[in-house]
N, C-alpha and C positions, 0 to 999 in steps of 0.2 A: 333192351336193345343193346347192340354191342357196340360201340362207337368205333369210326376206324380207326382210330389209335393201337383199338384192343385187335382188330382184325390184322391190322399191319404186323404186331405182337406177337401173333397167332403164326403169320407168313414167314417169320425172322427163325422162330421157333424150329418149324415143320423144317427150313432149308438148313440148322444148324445141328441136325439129327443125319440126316440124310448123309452114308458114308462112301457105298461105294454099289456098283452095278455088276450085276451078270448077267451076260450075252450066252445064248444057248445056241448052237451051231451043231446039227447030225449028230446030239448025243451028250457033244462035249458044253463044259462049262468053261467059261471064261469069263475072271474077276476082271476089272478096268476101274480106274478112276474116273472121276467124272471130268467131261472137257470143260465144262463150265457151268456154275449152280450162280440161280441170281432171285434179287427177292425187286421187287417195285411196287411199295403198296401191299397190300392183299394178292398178288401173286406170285409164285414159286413157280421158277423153270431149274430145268435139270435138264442138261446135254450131257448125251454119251456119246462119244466118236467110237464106232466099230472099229479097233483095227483093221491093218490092212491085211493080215492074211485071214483073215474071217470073211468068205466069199458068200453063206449061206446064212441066215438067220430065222430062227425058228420061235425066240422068246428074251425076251427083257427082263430083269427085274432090280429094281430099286430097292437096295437092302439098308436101312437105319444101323446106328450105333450101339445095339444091342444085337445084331447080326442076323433080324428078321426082316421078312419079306414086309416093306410097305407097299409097295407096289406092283404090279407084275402087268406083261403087255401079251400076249400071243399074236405074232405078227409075221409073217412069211415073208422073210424079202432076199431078194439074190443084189447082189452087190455089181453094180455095170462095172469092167474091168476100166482103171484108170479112174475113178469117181469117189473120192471121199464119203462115206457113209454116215451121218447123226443121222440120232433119233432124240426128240425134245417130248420132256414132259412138263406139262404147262398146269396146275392146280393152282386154283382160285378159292379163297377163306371169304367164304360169307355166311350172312345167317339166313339161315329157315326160320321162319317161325310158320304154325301152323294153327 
């Protein structure tokens, strides 16, 4: 059994890999930083703020410090004019056991 020490461990990890995001818009790709990466416990969020001339959104992905895809979203969103746009990723480190 992992104790949450080690799962916490686990969460500190997973958020100190995690480097930077691309937003996929009609084609194009667009690198961005992240607006804010946080750990609490055994959870890891990752916010991305859409710039603002990025009106259409077709795909996310969360790329680690080795410059591979850990994550990826496909999500279709149109941006309301005048509204700020995140998109939060929220992963949770626990154990299965089976």
């Amino acid at each position: 059994m992992i104790r949450q020490q080690g799962l916490n461990k686990i969460a500190r990890y997973i958020e100190s890999i995690m480097s930077h995001a691309v937003i996929f818009s009609g084609g194009a790709q667009v690198q961005v930083d992240f607006y804010k990466k946080t750990v609490d416990g055994n959870r890891v969020e990752i916010w991305v703020k859409v710039p603002d001339h990025i009106t259409v959104i077709d795909k996310f992905q969360i790329l680690d410090t080795d410059n591979e895809v850990f994550i990826e979203r496909s999500k279709a969103l149109t941006r309301r004019s005048g509204r700020a746009l995140l998109e939060i990723f929220s992963l949770e480190v626990r154990e299965v056991s089976e």
